[in-house]
PyMOL Python script that loads the backbone (N, CA, C, O; Angstrom):
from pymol import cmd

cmd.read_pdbstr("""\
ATOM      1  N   UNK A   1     211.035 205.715 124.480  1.00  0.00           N
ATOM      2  CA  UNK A   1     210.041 205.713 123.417  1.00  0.00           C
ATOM      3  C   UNK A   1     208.671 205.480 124.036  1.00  0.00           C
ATOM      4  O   UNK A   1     208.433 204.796 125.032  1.00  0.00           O
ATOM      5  N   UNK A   2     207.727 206.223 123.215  1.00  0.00           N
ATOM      6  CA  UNK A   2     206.561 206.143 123.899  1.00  0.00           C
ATOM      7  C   UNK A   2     205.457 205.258 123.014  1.00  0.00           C
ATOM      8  O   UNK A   2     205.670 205.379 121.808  1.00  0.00           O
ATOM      9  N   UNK A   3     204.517 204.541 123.283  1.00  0.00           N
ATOM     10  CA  UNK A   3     203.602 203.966 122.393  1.00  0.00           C
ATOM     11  C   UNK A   3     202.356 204.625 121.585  1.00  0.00           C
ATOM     12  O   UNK A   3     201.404 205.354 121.863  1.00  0.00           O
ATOM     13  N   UNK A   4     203.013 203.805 120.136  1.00  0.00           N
ATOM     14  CA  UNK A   4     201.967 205.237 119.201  1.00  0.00           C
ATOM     15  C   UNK A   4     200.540 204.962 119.332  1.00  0.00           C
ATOM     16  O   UNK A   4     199.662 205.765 119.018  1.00  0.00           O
ATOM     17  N   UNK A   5     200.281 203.430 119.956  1.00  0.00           N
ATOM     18  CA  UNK A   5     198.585 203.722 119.971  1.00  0.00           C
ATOM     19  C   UNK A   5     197.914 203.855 121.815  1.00  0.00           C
ATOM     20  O   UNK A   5     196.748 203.797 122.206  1.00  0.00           O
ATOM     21  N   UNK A   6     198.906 204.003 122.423  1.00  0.00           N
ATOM     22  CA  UNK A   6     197.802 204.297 123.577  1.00  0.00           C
ATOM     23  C   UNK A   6     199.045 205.365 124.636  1.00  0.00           C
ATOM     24  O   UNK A   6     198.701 205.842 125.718  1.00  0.00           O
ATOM     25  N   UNK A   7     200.181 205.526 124.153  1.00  0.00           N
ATOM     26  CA  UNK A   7     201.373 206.325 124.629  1.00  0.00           C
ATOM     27  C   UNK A   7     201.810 205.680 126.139  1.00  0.00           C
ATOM     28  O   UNK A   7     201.945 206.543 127.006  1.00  0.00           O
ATOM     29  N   UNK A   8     202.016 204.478 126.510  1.00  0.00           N
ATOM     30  CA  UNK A   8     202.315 203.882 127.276  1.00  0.00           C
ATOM     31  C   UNK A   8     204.099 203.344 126.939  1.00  0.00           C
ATOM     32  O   UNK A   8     204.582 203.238 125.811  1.00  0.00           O
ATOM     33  N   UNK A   9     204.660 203.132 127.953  1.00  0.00           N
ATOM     34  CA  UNK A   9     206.271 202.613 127.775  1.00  0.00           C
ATOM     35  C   UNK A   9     206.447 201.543 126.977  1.00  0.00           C
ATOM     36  O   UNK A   9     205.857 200.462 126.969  1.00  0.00           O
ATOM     37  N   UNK A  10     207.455 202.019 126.205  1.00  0.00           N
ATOM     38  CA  UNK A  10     207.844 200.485 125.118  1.00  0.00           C
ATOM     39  C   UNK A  10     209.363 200.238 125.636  1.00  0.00           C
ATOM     40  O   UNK A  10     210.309 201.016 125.755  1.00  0.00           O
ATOM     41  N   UNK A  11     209.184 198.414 125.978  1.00  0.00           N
ATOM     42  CA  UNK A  11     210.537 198.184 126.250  1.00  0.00           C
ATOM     43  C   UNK A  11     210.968 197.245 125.338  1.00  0.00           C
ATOM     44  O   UNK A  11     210.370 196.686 124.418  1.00  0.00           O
ATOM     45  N   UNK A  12     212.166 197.155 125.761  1.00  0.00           N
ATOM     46  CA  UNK A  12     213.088 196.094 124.398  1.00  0.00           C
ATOM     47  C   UNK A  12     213.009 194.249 125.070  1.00  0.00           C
ATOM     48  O   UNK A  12     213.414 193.770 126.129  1.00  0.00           O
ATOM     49  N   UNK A  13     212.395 193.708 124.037  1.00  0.00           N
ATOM     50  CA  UNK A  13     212.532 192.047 124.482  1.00  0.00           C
ATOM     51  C   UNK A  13     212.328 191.498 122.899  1.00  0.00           C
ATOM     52  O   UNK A  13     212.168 191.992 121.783  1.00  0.00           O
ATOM     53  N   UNK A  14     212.448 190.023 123.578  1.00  0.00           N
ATOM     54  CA  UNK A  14     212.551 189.051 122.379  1.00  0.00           C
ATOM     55  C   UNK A  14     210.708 188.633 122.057  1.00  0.00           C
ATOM     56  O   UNK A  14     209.829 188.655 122.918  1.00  0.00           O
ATOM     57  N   UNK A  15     210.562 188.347 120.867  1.00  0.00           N
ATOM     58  CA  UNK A  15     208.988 187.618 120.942  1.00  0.00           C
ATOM     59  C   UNK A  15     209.396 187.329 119.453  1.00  0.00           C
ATOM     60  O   UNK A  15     210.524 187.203 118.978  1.00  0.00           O
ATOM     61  N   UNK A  16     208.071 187.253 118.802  1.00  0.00           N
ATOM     62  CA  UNK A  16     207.898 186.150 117.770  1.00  0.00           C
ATOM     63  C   UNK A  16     206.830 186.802 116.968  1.00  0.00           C
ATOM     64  O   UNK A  16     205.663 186.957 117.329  1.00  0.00           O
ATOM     65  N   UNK A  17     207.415 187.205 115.721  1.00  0.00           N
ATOM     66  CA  UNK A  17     206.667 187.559 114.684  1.00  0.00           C
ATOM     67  C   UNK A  17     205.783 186.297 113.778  1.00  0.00           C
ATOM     68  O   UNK A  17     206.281 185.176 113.681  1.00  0.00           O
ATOM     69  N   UNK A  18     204.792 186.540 113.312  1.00  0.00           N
ATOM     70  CA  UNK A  18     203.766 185.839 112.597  1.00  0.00           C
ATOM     71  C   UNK A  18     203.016 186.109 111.564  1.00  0.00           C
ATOM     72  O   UNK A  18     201.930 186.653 111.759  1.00  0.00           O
ATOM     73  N   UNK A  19     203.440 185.785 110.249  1.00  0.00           N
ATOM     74  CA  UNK A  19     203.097 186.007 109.059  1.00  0.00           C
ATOM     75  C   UNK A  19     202.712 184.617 108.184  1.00  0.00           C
ATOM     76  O   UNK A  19     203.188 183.483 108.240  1.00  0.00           O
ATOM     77  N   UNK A  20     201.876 185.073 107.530  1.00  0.00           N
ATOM     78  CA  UNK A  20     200.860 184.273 106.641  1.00  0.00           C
ATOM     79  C   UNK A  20     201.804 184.301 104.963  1.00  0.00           C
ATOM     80  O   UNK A  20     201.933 185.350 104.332  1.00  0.00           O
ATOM     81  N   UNK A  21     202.199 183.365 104.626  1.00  0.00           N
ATOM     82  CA  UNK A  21     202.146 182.832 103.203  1.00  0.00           C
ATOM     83  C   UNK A  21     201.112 183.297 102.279  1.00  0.00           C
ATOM     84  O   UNK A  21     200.017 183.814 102.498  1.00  0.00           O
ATOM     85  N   UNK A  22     201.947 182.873 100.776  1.00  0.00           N
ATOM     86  CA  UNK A  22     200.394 182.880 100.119  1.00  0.00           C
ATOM     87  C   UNK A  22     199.996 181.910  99.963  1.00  0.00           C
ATOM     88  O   UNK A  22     199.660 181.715  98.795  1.00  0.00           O
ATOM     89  N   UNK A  23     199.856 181.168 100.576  1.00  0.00           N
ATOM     90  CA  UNK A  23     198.896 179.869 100.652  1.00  0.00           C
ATOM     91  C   UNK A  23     197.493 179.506 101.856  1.00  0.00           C
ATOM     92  O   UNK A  23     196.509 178.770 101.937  1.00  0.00           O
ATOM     93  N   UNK A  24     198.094 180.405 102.523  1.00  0.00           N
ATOM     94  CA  UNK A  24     197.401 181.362 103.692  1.00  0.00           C
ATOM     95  C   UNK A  24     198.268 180.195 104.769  1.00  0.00           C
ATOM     96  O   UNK A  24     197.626 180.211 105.819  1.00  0.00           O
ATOM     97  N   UNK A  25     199.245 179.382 104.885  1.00  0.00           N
ATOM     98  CA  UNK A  25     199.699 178.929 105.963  1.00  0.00           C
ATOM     99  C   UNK A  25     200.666 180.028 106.717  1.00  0.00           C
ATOM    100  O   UNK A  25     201.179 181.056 106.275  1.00  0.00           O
ATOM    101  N   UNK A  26     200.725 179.385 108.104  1.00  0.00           N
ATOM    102  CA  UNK A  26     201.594 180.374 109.073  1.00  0.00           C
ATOM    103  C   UNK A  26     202.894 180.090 109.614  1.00  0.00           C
ATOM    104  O   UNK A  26     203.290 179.243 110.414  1.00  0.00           O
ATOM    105  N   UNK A  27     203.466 181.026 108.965  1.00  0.00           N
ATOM    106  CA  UNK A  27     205.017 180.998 109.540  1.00  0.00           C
ATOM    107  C   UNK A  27     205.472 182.190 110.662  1.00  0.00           C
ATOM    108  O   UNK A  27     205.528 183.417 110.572  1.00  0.00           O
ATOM    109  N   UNK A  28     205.788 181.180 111.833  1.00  0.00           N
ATOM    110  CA  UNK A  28     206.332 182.203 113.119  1.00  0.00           C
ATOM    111  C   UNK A  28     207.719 182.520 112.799  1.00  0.00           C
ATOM    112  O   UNK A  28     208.229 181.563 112.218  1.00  0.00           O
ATOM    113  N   UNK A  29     208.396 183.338 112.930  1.00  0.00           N
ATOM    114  CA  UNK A  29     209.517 184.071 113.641  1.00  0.00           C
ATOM    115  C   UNK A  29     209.978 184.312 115.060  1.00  0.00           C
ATOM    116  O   UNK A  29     209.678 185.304 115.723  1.00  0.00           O
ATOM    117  N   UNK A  30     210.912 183.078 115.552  1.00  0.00           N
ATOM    118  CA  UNK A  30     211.123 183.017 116.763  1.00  0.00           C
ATOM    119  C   UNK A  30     212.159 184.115 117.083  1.00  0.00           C
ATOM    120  O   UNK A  30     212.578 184.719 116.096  1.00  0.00           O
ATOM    121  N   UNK A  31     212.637 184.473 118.259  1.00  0.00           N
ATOM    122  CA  UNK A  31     213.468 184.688 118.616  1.00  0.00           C
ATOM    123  C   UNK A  31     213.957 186.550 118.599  1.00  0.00           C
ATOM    124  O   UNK A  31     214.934 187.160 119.034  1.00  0.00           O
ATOM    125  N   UNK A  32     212.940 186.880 118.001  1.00  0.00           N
ATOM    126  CA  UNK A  32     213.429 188.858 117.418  1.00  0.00           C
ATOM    127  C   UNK A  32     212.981 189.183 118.350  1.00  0.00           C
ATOM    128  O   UNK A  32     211.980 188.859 118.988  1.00  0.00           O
ATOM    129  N   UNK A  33     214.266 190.334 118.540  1.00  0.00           N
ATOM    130  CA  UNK A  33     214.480 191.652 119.165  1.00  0.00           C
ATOM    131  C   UNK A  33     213.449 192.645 118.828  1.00  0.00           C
ATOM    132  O   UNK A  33     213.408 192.895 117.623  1.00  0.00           O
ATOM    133  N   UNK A  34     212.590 193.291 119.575  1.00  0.00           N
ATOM    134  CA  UNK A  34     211.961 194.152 119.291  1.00  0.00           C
ATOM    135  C   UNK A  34     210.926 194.485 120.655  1.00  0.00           C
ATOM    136  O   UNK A  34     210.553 193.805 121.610  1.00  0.00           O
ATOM    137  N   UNK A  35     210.681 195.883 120.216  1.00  0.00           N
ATOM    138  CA  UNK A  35     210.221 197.214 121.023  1.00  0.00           C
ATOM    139  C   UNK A  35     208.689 196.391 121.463  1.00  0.00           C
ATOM    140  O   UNK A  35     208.098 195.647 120.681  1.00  0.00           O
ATOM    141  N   UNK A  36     208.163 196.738 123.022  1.00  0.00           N
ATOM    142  CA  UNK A  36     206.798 196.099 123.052  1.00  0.00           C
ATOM    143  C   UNK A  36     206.363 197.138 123.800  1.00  0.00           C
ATOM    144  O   UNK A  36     207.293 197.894 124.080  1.00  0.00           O
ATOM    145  N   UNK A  37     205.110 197.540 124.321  1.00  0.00           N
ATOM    146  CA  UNK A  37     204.239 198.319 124.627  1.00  0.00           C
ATOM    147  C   UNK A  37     204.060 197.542 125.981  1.00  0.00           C
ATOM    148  O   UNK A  37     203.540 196.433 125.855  1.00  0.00           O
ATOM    149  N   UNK A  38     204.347 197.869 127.061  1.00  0.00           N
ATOM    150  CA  UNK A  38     204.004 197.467 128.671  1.00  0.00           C
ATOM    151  C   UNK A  38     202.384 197.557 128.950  1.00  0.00           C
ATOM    152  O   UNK A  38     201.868 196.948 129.887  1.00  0.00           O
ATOM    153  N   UNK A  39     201.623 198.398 128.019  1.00  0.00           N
ATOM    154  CA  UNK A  39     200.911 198.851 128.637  1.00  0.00           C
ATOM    155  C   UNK A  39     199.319 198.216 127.706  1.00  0.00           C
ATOM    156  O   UNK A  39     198.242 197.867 128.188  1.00  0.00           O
ATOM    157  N   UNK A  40     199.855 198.282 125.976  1.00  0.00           N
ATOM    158  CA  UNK A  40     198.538 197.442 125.363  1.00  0.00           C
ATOM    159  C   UNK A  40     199.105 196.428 124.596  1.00  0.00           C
ATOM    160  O   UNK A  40     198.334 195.655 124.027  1.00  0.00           O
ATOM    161  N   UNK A  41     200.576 196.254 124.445  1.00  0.00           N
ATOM    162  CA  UNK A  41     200.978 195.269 124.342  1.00  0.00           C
ATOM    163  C   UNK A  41     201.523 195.091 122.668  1.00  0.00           C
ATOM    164  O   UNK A  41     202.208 194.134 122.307  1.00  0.00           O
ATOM    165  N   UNK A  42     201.034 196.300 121.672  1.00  0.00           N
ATOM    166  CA  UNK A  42     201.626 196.908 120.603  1.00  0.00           C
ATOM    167  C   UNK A  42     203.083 196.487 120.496  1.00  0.00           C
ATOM    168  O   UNK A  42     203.859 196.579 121.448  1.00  0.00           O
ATOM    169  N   UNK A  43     203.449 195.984 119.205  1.00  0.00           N
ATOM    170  CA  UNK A  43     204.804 195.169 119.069  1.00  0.00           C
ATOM    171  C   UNK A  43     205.205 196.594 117.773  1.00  0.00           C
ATOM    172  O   UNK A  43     204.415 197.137 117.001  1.00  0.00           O
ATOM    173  N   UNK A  44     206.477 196.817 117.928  1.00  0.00           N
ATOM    174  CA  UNK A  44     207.700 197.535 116.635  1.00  0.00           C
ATOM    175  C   UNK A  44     208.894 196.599 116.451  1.00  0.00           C
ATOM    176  O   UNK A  44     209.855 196.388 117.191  1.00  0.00           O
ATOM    177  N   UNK A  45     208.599 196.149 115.378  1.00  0.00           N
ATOM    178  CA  UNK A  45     209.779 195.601 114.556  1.00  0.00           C
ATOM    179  C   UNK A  45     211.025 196.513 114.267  1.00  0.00           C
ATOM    180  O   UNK A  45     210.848 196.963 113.135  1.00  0.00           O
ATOM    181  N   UNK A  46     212.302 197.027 114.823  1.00  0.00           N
ATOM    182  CA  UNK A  46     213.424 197.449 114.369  1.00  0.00           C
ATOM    183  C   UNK A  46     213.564 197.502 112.923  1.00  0.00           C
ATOM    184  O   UNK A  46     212.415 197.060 112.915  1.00  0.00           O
ATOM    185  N   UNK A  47     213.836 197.606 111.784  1.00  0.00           N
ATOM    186  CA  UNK A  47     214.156 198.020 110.442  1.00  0.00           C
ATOM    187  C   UNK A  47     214.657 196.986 110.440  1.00  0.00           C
ATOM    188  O   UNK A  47     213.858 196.172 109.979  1.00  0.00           O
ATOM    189  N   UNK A  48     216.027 196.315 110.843  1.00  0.00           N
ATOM    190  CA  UNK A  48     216.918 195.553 110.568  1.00  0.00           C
ATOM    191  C   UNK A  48     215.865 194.336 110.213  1.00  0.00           C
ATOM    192  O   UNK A  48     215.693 193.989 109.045  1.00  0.00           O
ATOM    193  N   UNK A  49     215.247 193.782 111.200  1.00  0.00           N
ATOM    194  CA  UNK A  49     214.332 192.586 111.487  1.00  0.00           C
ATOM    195  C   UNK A  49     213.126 192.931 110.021  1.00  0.00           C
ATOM    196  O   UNK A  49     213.195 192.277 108.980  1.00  0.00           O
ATOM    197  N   UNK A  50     212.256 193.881 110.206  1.00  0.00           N
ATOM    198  CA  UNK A  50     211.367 194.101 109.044  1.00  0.00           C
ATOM    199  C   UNK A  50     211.817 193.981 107.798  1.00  0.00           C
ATOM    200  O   UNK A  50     211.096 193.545 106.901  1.00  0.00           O
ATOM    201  N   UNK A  51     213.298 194.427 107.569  1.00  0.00           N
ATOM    202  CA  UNK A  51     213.708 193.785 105.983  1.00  0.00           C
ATOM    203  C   UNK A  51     214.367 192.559 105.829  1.00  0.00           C
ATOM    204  O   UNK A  51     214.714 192.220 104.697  1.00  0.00           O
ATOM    205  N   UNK A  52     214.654 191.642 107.069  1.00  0.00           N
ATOM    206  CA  UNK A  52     214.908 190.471 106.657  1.00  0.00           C
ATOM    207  C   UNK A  52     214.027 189.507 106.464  1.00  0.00           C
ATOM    208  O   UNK A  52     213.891 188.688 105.554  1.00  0.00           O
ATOM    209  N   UNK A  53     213.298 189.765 107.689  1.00  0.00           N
ATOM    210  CA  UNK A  53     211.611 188.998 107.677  1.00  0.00           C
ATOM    211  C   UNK A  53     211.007 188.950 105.558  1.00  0.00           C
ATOM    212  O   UNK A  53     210.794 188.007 104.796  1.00  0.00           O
ATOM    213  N   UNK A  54     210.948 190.477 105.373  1.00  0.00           N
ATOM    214  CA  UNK A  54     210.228 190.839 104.415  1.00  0.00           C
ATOM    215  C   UNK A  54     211.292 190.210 103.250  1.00  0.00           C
ATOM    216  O   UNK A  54     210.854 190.076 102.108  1.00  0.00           O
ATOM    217  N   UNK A  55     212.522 189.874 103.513  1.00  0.00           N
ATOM    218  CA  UNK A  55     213.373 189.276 101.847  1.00  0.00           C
ATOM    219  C   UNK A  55     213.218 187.526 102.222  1.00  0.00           C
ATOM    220  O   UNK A  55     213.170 186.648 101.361  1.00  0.00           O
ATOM    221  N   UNK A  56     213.162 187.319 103.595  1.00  0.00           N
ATOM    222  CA  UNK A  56     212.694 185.751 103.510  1.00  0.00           C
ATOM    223  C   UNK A  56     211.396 185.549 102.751  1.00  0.00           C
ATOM    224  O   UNK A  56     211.285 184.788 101.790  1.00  0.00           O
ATOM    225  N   UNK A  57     210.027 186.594 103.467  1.00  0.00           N
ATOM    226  CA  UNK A  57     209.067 186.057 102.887  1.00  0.00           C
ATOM    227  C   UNK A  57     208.787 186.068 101.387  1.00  0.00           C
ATOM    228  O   UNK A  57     207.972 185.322 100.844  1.00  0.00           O
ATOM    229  N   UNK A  58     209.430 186.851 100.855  1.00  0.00           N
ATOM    230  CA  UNK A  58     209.613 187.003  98.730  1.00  0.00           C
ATOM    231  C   UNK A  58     210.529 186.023  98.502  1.00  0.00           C
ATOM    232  O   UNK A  58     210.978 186.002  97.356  1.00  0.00           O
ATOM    233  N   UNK A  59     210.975 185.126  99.339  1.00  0.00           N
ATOM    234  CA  UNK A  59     211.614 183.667  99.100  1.00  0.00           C
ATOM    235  C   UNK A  59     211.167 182.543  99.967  1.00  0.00           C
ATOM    236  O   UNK A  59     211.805 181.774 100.685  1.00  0.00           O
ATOM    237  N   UNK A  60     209.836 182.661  99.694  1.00  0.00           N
ATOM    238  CA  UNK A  60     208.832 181.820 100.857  1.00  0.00           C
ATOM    239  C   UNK A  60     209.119 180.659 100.621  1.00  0.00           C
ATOM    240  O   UNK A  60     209.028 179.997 101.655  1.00  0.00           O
ATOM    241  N   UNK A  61     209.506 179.916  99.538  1.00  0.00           N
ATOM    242  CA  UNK A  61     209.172 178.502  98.654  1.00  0.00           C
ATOM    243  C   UNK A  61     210.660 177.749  99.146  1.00  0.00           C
ATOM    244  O   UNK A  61     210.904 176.543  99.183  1.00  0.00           O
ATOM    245  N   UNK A  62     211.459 178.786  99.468  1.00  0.00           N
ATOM    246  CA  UNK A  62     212.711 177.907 100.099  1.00  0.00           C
ATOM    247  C   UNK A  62     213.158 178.020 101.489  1.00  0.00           C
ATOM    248  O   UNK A  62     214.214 177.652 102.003  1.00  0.00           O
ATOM    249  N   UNK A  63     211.727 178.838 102.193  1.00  0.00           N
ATOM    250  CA  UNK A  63     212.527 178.406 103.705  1.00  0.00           C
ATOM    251  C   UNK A  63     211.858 177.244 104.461  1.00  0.00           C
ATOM    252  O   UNK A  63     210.757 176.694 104.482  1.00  0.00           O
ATOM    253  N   UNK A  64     212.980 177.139 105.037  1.00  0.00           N
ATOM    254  CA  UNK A  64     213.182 175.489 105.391  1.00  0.00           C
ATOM    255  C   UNK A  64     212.840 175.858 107.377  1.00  0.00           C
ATOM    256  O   UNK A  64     213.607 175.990 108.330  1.00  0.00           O
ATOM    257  N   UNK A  65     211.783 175.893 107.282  1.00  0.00           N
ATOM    258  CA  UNK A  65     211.790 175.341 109.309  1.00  0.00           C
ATOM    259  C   UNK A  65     212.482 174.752 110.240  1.00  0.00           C
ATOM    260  O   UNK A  65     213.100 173.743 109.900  1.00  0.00           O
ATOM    261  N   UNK A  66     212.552 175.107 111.340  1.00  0.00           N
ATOM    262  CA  UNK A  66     213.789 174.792 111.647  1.00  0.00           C
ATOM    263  C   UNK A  66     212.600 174.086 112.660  1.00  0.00           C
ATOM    264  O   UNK A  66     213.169 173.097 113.122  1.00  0.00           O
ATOM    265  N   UNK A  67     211.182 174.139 113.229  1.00  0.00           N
ATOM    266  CA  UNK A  67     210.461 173.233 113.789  1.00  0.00           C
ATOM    267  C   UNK A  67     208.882 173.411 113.209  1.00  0.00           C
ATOM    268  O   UNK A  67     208.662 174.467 112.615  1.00  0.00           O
ATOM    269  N   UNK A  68     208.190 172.811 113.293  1.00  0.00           N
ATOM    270  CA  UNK A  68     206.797 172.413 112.968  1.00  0.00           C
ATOM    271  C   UNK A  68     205.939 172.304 114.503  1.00  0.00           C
ATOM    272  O   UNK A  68     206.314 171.680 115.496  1.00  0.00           O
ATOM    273  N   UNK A  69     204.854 173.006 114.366  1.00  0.00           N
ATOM    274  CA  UNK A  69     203.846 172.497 115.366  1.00  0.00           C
ATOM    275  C   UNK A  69     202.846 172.673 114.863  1.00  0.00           C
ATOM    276  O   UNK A  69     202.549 173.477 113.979  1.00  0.00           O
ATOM    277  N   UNK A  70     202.117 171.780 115.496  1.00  0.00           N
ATOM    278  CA  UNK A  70     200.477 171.504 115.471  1.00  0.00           C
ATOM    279  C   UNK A  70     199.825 172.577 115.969  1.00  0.00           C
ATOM    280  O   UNK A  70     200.171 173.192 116.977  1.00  0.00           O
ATOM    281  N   UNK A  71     198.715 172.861 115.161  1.00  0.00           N
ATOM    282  CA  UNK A  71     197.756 174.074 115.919  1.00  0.00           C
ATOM    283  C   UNK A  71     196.552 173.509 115.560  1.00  0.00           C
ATOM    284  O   UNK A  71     196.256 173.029 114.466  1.00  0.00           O
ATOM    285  N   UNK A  72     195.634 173.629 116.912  1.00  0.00           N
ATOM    286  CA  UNK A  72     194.031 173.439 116.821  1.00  0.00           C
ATOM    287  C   UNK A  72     193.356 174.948 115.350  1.00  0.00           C
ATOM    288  O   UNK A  72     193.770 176.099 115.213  1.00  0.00           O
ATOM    289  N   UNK A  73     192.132 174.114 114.469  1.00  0.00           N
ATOM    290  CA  UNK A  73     191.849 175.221 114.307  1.00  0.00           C
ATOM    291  C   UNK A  73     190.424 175.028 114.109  1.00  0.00           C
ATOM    292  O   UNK A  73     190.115 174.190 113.263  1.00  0.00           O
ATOM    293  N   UNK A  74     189.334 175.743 114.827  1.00  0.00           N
ATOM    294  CA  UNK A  74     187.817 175.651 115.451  1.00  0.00           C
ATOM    295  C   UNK A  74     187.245 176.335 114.467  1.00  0.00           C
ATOM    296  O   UNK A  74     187.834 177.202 113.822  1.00  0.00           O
ATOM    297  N   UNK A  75     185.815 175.917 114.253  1.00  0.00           N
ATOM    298  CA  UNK A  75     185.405 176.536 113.165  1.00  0.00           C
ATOM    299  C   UNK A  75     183.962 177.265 113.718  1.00  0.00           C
ATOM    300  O   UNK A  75     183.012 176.569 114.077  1.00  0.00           O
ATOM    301  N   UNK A  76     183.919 178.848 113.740  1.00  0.00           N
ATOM    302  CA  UNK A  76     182.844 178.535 114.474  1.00  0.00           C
ATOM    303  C   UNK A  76     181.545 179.083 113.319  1.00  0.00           C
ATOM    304  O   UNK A  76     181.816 179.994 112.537  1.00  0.00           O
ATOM    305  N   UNK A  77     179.952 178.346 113.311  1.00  0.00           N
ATOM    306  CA  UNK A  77     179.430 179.089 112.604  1.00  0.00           C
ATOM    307  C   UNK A  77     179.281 178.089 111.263  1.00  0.00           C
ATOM    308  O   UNK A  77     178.752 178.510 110.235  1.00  0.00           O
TER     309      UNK A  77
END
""", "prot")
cmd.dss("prot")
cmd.show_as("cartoon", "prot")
cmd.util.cbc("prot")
cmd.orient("prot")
């Protein structure tokens, strides 16, 4: 597979998806399988992963974390 925004090699690894609530807080996704771009670094979510991600987040109010971290956040301006 080739990469759709700069056509560089996409290989298969694990990383961590990151989506916003509606509360605007942030919930990571550790651990998914998915396609990455060697070259600008462009992430593809597999189908499988994009519709589970997407039926957790329409049941945002009951997932339960499995860890919490602290993040700096700078304000600039």
């Amino acid at each position: 597979m080739r990469c759709f925004e700069c056509g560089g090699e996409v290989i298969q690894t694990l990383g961590s998806v990151r989506m916003t609530k509606k509360d605007g807080s942030l919930i990571i996704f550790k651990g998914i399988a998915l396609s990455q771009c060697r070259q600008c670094g462009e992430q593809y979510i597999p189908g499988k992963w994009a519709e589970k991600i997407g039926e957790l987040m329409r049941k945002e109010d009951t997932l339960v974390p499995r860890e919490i971290i602290s993040v700096p956040v700078i304000a600039l301006g």
